[in-house]
C-alpha positions in Angstrom: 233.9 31.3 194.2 230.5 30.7 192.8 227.6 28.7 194.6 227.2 27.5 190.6 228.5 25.0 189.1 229.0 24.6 185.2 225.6 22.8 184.3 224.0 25.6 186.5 222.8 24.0 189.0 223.6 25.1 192.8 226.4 23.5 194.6 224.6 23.7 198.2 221.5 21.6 197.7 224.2 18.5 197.0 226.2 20.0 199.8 223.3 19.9 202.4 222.2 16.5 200.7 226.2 14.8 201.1 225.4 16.5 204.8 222.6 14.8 205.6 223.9 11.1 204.1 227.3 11.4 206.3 224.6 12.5 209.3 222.8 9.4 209.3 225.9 7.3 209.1 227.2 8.9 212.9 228.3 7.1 215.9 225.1 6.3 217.9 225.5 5.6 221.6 224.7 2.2 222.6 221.9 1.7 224.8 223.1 -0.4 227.8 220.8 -3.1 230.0 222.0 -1.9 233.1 220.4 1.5 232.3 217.1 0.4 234.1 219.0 -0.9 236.5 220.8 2.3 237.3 217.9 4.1 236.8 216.5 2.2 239.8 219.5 3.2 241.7 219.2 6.4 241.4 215.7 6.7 242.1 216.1 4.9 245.4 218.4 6.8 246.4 216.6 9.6 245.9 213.7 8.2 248.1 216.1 7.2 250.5 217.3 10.5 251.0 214.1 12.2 251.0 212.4 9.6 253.7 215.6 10.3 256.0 216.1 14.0 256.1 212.5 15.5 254.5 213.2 18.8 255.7 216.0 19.6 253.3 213.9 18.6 250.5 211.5 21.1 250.2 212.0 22.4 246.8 213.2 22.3 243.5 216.4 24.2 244.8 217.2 21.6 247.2 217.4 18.9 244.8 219.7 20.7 242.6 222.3 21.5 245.0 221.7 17.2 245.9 222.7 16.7 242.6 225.6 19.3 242.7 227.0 17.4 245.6 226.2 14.2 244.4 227.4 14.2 241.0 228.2 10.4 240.7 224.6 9.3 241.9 222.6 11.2 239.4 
């Protein structure tokens, strides 16, 4: 199959164009108001647990394996 159609012009210019129309028309998330709220949570929690127990929280590694076994609070 060619990339040309009859009047010569290239099919994948109008392809990428017909892309890019349909891209802007995509499901967008929906930003909730409880998302500062949350985010509040989540950071006092974190303060919370670093103010009770500072000696586990020493490094970068230490918070990830927090977040590994706290998956719902982050």
């Amino acid at each position: 199959m060619s990339l040309i159609d009859i009047t010569g012009t290239p099919i994948l210019p109008r392809l990428a164009y017909l892309r890019s129309v349909f891209a802007l028309a995509r499901w967008k998330p929906e930003v909730k108001e409880d998302s500062k709220k949350r985010s509040r949570e989540r950071l006092d929690f974190m303060l919370e647990m670093m103010k009770s127990h500072p000696e586990h929280f020493q490094s970068e590694q230490d918070f990830q394996n927090m977040m590994h076994f706290y998956p719902s609070r982050f």
